[in-house]
C-alpha beads as a LAMMPS data file, in Angstrom:
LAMMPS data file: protein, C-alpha beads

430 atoms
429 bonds

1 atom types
1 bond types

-500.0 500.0 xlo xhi
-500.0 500.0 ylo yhi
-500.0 500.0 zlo zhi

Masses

1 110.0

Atoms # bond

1 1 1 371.067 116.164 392.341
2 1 1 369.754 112.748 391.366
3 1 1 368.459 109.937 393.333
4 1 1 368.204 106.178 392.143
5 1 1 365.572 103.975 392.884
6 1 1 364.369 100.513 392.022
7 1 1 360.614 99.334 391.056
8 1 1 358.381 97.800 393.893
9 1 1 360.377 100.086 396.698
10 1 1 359.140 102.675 398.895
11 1 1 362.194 105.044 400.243
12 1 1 362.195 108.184 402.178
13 1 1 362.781 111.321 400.499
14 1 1 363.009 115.266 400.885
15 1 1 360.637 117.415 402.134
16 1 1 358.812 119.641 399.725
17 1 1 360.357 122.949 399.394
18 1 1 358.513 125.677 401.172
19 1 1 355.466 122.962 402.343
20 1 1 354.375 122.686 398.441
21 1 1 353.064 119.678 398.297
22 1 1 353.633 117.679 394.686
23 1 1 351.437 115.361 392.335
24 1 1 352.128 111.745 391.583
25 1 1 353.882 110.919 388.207
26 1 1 350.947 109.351 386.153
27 1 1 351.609 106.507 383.182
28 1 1 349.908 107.645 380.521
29 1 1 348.056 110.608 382.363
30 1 1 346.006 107.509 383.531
31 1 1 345.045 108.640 387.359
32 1 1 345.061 104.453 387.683
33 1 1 348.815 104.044 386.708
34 1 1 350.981 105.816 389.060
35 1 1 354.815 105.791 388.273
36 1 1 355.804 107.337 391.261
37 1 1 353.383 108.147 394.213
38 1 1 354.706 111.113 396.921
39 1 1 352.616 110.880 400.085
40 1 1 353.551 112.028 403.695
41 1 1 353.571 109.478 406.602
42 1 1 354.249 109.562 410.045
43 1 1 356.394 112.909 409.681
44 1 1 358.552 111.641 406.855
45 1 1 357.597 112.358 402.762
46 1 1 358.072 109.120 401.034
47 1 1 358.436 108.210 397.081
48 1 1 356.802 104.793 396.181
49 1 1 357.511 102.549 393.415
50 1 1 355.145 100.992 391.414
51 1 1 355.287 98.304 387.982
52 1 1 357.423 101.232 386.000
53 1 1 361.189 101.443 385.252
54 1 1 362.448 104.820 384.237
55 1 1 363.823 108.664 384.634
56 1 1 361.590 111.190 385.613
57 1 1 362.170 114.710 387.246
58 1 1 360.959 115.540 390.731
59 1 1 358.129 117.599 390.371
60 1 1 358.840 119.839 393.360
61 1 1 362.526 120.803 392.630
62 1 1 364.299 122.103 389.865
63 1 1 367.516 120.697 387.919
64 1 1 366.454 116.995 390.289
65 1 1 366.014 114.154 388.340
66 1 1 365.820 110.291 390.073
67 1 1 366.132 106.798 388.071
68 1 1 363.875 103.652 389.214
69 1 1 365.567 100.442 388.163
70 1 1 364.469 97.235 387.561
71 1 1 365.669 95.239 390.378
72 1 1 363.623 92.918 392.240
73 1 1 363.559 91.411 396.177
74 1 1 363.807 87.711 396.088
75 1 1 362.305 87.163 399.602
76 1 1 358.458 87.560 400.129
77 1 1 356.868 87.219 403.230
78 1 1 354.380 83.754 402.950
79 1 1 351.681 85.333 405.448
80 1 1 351.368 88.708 403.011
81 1 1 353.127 88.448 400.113
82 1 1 355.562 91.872 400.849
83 1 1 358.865 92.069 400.818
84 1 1 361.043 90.859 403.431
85 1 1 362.642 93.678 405.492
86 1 1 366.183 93.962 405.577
87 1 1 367.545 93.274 402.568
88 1 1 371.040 92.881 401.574
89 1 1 371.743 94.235 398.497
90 1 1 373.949 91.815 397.067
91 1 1 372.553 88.682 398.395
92 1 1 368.633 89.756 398.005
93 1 1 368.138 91.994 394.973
94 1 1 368.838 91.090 391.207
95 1 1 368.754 93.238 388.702
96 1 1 366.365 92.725 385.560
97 1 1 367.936 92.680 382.038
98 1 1 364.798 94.940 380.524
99 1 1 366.733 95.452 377.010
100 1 1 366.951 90.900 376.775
101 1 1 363.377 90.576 377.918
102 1 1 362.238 92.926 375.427
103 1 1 363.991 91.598 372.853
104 1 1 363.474 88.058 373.588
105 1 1 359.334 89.515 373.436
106 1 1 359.842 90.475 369.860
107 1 1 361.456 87.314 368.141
108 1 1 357.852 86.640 368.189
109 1 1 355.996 88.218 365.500
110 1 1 352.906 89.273 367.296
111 1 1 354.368 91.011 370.010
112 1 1 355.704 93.707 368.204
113 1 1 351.499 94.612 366.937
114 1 1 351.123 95.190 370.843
115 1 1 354.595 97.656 371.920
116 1 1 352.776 101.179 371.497
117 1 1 351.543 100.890 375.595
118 1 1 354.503 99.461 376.746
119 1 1 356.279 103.101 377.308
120 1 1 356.286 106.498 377.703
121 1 1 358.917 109.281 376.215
122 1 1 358.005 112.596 377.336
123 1 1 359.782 114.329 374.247
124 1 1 358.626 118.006 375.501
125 1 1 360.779 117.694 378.829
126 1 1 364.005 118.528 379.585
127 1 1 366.200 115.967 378.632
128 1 1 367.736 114.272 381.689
129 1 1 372.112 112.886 381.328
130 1 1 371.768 109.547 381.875
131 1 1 375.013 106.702 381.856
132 1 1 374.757 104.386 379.040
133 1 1 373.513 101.112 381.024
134 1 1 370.941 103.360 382.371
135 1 1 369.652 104.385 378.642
136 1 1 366.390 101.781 377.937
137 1 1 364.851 104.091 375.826
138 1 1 366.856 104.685 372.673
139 1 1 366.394 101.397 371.119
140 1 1 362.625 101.462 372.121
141 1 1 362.515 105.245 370.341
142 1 1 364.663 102.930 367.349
143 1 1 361.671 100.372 367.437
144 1 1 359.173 102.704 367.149
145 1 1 360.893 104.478 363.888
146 1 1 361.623 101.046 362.492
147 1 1 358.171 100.230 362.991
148 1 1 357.314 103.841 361.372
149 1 1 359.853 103.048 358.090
150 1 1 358.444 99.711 357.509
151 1 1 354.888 101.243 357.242
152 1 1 356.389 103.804 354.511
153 1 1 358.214 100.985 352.907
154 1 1 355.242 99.456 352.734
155 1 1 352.848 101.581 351.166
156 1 1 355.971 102.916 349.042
157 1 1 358.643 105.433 349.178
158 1 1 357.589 108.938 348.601
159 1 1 359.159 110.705 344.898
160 1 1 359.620 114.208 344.513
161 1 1 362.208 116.718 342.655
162 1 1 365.251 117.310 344.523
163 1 1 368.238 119.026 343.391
164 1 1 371.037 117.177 341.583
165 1 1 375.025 118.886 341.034
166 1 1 376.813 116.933 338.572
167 1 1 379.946 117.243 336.333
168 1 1 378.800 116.344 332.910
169 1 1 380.564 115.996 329.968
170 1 1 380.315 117.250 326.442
171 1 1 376.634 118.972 327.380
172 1 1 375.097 121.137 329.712
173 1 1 371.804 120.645 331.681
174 1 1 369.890 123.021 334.011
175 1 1 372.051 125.445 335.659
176 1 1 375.866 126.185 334.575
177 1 1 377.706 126.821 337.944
178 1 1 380.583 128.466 336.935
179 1 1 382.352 129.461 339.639
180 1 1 382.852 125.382 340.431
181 1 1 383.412 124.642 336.867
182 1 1 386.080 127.021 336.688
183 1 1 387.678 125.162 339.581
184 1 1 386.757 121.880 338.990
185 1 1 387.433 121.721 335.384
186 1 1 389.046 124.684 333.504
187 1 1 391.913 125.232 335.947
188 1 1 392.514 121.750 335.199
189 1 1 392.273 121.831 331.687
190 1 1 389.011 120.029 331.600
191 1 1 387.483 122.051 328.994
192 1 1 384.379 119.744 328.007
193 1 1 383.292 119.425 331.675
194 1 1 380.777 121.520 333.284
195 1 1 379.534 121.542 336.648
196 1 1 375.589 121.850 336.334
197 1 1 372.400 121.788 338.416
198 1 1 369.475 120.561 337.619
199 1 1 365.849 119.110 339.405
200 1 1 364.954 115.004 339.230
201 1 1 362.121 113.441 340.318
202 1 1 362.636 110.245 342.085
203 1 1 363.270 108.308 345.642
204 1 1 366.715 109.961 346.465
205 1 1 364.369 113.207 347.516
206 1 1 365.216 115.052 351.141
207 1 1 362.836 112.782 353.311
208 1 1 364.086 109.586 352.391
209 1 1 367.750 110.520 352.346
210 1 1 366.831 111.704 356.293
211 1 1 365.560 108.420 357.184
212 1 1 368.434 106.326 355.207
213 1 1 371.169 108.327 357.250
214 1 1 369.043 107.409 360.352
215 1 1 369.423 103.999 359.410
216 1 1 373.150 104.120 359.218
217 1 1 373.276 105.322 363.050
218 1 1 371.139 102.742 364.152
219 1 1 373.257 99.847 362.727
220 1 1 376.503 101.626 364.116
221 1 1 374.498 101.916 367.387
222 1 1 373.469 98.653 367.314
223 1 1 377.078 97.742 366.257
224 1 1 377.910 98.838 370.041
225 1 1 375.833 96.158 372.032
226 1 1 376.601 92.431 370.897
227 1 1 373.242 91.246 372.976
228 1 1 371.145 93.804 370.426
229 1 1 372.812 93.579 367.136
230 1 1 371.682 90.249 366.851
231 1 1 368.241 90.414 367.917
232 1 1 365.907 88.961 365.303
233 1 1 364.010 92.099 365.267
234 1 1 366.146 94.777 363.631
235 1 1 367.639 91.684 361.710
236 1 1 364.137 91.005 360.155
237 1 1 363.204 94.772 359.928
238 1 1 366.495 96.019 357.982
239 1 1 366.392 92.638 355.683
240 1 1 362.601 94.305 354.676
241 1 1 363.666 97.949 354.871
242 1 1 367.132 98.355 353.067
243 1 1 365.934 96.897 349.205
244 1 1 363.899 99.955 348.798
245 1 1 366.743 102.676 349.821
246 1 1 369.299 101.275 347.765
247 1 1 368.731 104.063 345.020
248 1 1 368.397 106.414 348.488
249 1 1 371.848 108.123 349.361
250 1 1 372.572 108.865 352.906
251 1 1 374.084 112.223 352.028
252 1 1 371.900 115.400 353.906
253 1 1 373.541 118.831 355.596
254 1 1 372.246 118.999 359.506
255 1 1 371.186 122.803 358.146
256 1 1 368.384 120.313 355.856
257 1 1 367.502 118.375 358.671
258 1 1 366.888 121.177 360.778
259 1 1 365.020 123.270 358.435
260 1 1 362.910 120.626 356.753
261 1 1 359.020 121.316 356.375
262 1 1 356.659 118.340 355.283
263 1 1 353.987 117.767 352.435
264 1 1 350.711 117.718 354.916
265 1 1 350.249 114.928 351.835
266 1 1 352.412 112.410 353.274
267 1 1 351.601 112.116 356.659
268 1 1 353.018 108.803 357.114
269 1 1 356.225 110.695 357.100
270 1 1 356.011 113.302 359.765
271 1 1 356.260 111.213 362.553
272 1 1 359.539 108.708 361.274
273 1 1 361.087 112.262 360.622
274 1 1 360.857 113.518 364.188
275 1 1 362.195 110.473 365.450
276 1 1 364.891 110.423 362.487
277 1 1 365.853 113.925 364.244
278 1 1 365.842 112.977 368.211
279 1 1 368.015 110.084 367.302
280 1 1 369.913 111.876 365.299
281 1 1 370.397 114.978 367.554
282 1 1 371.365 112.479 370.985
283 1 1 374.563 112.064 369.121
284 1 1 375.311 114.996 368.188
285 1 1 375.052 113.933 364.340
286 1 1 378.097 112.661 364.738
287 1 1 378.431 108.825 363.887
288 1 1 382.309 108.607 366.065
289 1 1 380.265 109.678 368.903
290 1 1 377.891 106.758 369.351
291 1 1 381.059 104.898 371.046
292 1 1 382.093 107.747 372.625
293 1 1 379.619 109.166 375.021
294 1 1 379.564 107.724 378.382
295 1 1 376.603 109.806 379.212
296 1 1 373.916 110.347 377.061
297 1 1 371.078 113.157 376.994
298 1 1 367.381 110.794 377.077
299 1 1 364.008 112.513 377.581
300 1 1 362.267 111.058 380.814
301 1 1 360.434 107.893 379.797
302 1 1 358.475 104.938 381.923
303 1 1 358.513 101.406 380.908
304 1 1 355.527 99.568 382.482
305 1 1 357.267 95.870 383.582
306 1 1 353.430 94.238 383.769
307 1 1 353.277 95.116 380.420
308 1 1 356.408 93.991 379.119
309 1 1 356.172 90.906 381.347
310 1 1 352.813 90.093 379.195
311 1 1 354.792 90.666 376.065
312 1 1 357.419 88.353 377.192
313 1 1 354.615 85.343 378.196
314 1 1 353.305 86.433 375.226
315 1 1 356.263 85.298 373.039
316 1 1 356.700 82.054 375.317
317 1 1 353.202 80.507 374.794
318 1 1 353.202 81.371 371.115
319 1 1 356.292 79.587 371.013
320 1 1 354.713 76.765 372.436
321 1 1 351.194 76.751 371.391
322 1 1 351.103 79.080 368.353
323 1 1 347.623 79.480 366.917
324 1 1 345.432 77.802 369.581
325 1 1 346.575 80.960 371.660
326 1 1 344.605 83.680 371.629
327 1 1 345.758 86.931 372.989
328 1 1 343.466 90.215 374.763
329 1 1 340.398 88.310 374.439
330 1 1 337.784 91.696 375.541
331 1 1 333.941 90.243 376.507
332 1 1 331.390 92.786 378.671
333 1 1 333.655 94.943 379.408
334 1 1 336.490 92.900 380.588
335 1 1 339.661 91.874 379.021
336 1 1 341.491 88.335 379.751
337 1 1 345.848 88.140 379.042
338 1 1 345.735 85.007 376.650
339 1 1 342.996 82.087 375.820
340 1 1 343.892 78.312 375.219
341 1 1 341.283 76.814 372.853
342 1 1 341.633 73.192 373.324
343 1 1 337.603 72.292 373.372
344 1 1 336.985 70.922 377.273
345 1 1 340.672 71.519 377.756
346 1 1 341.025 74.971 377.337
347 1 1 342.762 77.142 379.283
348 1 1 342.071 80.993 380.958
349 1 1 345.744 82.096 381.449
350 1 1 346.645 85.474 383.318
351 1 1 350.418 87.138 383.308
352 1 1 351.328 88.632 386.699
353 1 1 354.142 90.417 387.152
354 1 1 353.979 89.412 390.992
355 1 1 357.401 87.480 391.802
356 1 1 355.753 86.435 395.340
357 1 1 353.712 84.254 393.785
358 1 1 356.892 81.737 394.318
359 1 1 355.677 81.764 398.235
360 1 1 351.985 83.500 398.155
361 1 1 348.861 83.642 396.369
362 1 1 346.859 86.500 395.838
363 1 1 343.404 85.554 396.243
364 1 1 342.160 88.937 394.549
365 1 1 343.739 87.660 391.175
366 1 1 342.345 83.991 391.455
367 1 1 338.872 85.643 391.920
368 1 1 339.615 87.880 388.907
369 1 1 340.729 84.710 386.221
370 1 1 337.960 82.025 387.676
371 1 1 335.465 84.935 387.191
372 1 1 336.968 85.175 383.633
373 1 1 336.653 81.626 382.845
374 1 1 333.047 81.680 383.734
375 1 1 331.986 84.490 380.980
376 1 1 329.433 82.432 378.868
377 1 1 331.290 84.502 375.994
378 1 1 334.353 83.020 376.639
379 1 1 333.259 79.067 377.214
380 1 1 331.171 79.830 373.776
381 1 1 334.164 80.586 372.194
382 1 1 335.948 78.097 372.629
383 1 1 333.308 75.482 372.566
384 1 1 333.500 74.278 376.067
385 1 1 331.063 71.198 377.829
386 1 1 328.069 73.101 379.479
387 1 1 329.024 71.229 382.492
388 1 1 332.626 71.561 382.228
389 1 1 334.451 73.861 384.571
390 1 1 337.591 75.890 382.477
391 1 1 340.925 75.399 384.098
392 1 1 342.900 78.375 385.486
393 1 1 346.770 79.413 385.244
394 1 1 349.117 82.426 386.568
395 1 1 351.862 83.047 385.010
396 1 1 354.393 84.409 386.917
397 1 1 358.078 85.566 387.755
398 1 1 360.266 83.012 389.329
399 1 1 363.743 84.873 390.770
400 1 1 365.199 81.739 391.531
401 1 1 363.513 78.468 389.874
402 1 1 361.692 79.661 386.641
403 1 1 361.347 78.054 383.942
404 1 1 362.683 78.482 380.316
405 1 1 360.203 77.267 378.145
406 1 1 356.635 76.666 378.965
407 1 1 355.231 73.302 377.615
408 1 1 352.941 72.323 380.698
409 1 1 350.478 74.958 382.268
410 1 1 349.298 72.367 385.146
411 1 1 352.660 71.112 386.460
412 1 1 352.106 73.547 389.859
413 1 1 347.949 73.159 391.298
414 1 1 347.175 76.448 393.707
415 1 1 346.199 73.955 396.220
416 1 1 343.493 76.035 398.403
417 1 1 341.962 76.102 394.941
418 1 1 340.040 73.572 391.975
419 1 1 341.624 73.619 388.952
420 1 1 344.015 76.683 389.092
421 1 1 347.182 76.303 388.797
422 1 1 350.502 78.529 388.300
423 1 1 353.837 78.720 386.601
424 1 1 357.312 80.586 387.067
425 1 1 359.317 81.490 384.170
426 1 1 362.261 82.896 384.661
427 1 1 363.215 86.553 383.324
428 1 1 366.700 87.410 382.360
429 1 1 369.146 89.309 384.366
430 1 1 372.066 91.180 384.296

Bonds

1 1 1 2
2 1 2 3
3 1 3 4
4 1 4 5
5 1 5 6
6 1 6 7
7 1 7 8
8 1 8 9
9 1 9 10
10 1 10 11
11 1 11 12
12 1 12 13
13 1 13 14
14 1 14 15
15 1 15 16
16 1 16 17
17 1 17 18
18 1 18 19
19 1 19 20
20 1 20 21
21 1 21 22
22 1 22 23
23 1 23 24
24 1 24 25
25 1 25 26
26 1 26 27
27 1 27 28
28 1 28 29
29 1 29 30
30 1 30 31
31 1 31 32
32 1 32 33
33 1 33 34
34 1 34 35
35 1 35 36
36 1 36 37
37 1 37 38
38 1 38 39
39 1 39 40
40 1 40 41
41 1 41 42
42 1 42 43
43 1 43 44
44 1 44 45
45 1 45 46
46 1 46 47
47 1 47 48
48 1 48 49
49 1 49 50
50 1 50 51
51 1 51 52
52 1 52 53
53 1 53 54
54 1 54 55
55 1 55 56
56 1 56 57
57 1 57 58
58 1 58 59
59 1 59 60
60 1 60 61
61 1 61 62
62 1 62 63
63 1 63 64
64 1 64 65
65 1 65 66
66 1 66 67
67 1 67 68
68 1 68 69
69 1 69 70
70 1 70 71
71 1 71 72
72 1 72 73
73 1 73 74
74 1 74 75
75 1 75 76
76 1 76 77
77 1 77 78
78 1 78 79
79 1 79 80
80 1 80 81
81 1 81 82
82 1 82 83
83 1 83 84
84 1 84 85
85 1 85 86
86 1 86 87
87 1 87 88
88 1 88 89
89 1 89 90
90 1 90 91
91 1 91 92
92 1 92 93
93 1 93 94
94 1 94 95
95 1 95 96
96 1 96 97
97 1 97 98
98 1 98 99
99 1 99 100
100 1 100 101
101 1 101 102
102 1 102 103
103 1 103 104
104 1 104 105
105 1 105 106
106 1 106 107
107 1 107 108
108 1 108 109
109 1 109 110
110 1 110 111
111 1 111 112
112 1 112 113
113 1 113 114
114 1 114 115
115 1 115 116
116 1 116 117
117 1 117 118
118 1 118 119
119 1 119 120
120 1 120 121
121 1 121 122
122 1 122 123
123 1 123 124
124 1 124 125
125 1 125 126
126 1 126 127
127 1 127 128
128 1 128 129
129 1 129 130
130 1 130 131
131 1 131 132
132 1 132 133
133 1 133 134
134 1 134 135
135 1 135 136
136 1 136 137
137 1 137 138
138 1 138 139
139 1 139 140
140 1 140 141
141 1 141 142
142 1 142 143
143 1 143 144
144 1 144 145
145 1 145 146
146 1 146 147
147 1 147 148
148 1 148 149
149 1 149 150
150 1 150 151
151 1 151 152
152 1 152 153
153 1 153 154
154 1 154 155
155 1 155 156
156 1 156 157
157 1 157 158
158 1 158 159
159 1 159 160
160 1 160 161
161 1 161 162
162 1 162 163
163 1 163 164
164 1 164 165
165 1 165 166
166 1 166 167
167 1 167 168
168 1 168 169
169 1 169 170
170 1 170 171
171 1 171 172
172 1 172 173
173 1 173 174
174 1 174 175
175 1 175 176
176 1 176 177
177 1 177 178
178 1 178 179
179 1 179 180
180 1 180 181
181 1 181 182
182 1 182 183
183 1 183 184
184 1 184 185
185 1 185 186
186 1 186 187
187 1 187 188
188 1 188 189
189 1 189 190
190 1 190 191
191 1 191 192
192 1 192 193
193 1 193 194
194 1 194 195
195 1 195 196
196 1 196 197
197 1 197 198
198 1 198 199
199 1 199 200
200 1 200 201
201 1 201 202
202 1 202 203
203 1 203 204
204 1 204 205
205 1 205 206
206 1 206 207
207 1 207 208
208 1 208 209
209 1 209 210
210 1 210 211
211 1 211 212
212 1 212 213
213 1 213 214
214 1 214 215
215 1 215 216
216 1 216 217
217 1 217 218
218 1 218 219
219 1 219 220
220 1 220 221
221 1 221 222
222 1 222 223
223 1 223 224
224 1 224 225
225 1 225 226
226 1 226 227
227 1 227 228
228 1 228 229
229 1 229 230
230 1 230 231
231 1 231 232
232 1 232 233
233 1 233 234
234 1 234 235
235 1 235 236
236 1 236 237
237 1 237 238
238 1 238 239
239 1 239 240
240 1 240 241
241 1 241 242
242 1 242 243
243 1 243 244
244 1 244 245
245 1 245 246
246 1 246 247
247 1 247 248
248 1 248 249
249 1 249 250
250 1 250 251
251 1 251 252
252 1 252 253
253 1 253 254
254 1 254 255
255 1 255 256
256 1 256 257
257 1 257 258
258 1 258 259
259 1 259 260
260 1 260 261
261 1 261 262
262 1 262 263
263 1 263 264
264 1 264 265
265 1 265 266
266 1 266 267
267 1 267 268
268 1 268 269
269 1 269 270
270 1 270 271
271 1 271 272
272 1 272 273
273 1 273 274
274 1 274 275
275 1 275 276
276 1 276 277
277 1 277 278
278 1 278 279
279 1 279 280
280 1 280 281
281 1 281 282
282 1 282 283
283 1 283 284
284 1 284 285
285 1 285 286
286 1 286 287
287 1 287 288
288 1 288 289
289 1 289 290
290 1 290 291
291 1 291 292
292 1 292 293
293 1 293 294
294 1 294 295
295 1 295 296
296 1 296 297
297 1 297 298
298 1 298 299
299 1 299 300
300 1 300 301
301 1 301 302
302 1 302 303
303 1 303 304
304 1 304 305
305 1 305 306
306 1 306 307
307 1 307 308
308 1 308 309
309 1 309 310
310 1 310 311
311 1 311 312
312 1 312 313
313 1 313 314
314 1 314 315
315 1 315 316
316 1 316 317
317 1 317 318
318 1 318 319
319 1 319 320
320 1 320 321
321 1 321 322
322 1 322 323
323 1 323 324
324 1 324 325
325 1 325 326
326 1 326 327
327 1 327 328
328 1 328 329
329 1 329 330
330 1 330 331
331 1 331 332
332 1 332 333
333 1 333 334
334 1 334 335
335 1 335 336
336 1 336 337
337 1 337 338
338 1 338 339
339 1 339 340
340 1 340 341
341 1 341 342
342 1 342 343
343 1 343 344
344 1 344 345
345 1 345 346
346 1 346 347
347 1 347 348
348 1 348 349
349 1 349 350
350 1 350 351
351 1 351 352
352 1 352 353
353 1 353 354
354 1 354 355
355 1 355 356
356 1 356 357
357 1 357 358
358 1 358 359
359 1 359 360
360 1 360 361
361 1 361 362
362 1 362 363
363 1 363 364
364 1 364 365
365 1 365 366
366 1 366 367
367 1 367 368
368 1 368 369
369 1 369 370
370 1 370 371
371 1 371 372
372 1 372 373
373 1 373 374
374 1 374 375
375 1 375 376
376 1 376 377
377 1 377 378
378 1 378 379
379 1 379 380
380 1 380 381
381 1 381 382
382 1 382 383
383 1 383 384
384 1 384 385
385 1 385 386
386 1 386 387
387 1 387 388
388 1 388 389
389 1 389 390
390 1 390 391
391 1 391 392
392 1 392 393
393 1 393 394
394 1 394 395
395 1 395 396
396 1 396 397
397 1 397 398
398 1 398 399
399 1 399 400
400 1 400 401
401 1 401 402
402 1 402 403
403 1 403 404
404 1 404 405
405 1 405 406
406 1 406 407
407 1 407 408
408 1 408 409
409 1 409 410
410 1 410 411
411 1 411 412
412 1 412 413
413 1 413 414
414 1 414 415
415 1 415 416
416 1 416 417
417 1 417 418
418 1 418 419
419 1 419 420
420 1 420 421
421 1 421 422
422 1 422 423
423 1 423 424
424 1 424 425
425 1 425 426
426 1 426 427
427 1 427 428
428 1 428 429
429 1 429 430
């Protein structure tokens, strides 16, 4: 049994079997960051959905697994900023295209320093058969291996002896195998040929051949979806990984990759090789069946939206204002989205993933990034008038009249307040 979901919703749901009541599914195991809270109301048992996209099984049944997609209400109440009642589901929802905003985020060079918090695999589960459209997290696992292989690349390829079978000619080195020179060679009246085997030392070693296969399958994956082949990210990360496997062949028996042990000496390796084996293993190690599956095995994983949302600003105003942007600025304790330094013009900007900003303003927030822009760390920073008061933006999603580019943060005042002001981007949907 499955059930699907989408993000900011709060549905009814089945009872608890036998009156055991279950825990909420926690982001992080941070008892602030609820994926999915189960709570009983007026006689019915509800699920509620928070900032996270994702699969997940119900903690109170077995073999039950539900899906929370990213679509989004366009109508928001003006009074209270909820969601209009209602809803149709063609007219009122849209659905966000999480894979494009993502990638979109990482044409920008700094976002991809900041991607380790924006998800969750829970390897050690069950694996849950999800349809294609529904997988998000295989080319996140794929970023986080890229990311893994560019590290190695970068400190250098690991060397080692690995075994080499060759036909040589006219001499013999290491081992004679017989039995294939006799078939190789004599029966064919090859008689200066022998089929030896022998130990090098070099890059072509077990590991590396592991990860250079893994490569393959994530360029025929890739190969698959037109909107991700092309992103600049695994453009940029294969133009920097591939020089140093070219002496690397892509040649390993699954009974290798499933019986490999690691040098506790390269540790840098451990990790890319796990992931080189999940990816691996969801298809089957069979390269025909990346096209082929119309379901696909994923581990439960959360995507937190807020987060990604930030990432996606993030690239935006980088775009626009490159260095003059600063980004997590932490002072006593607290931690501000991004930081315009422009002397007495500087800015105290805050991402909120809060698409009824469109209609309503959250007062709570406007408190939160005015008390930000007061911090005497913060105005020292970046070099403010004593007597100048920092402006204030939110950033926000527009559904329906967002913006592409940002290149003015005070085009839209928050009239009830001074100097805060907010701006809708738009986010890209399916």
């Amino acid at each position: 049994m499955r059930k699907i979901f989408r993000e900011h919703s709060k549905s009814v749901v089945e009872a608890p079997i036998e009156g055991k009541w279950i825990s909420d599914i926690l982001f992080l195991n941070r008892t602030e960051a609820k994926c999915a809270r189960f709570f009983q109301e007026f006689g019915n048992h509800f699920l509620e959905c928070s900032y996270y996209v994702g699969a997940d099984w119900f903690p109170h049944r077995e073999k039950e697994w539900f899906y929370v997609e990213s679509k989004l209400n366009k109508n928001y109440n003006q009074t209270s900023g909820e969601e209009e009642k209602g809803i149709n589901e063609n007219k009122d929802l849209v659905e966000v295209d999480v894979l494009k905003m993502l990638f979109d985020a990482l044409q920008e060079p700094e976002v991809r320093e900041h991607t380790t918090e924006l998800f969750e695999i829970k390897f050690d589960s069950e694996w849950i058969p999800l349809r294609r459209k529904q997988d998000l997290i295989s080319p996140l696992i794929m970023i986080q291996f890229l990311n893994l292989v560019k590290d190695i690349v970068r400190k250098g390829l690991k060397k080692s002896y690995y075994r080499v079978e060759e036909n040589l000619y006219a001499k013999v080195k290491g081992k004679v195998l017989v039995g294939q020179t006799i078939k190789q060679n004599l029966v064919k009246n090859k008689n200066l040929n022998t089929v030896c085997q022998y130990e090098q030392f070099g890059v072509n070693g077990i590991e590396n051949r592991i990860l250079k296969k893994t490569l393959v399958y994530i360029k025929r994956y890739l190969s698959t979806y037109k909107e991700l082949s092309h992103a600049s990210y695994f453009q940029e990360s294969f133009n920097y990984i591939q020089p140093a496997f070219l002496d690397v062949s892509e040649e390993v028996s699954l009974n290798d990759i499933k019986h490999l042990k690691f040098n506790p000496f390269y540790k840098n390796y451990e990790k890319a090789i796990e992931l080189a084996k999940l990816i691996l293993q969801r298809f089957s190690y069979n390269l025909n069946s990346i096209q082929d599956q119309e379901t696909i095995l994923t581990p439960p994983f959360w995507i937190d939206m807020s987060k990604l949302f930030e990432l996606y600003v993030l690239g935006k105003l980088k775009n626009t204002f490159g260095k003059d942007l600063q980004y997590l600025v932490s002072t006593y304790g607290n931690e501000l989205d991004f930081l315009l330094s422009d002397g007495d013009d500087s800015i105290v900007i805050d991402a909120k993933y809060k698409p009824s900003y469109s209609v309503y303003v959250n007062h709570q927030d406007i408190r939160q990034v005015s008390g930000y822009s007061r911090l005497r760390r913060i105005r020292e920073k970046v070099k403010v008038s004593p007597e100048k008061m920092l402006d204030c933006v939110i950033i926000y999603p527009d559904l329906e009249n967002g913006i592409d580019s940002i290149t003015n943060l005070r085009s839209v005042p928050i009239k009830e307040y001074e100097k805060v002001w907010k701006v809708g981007v738009s986010l890209p949907f399916k």
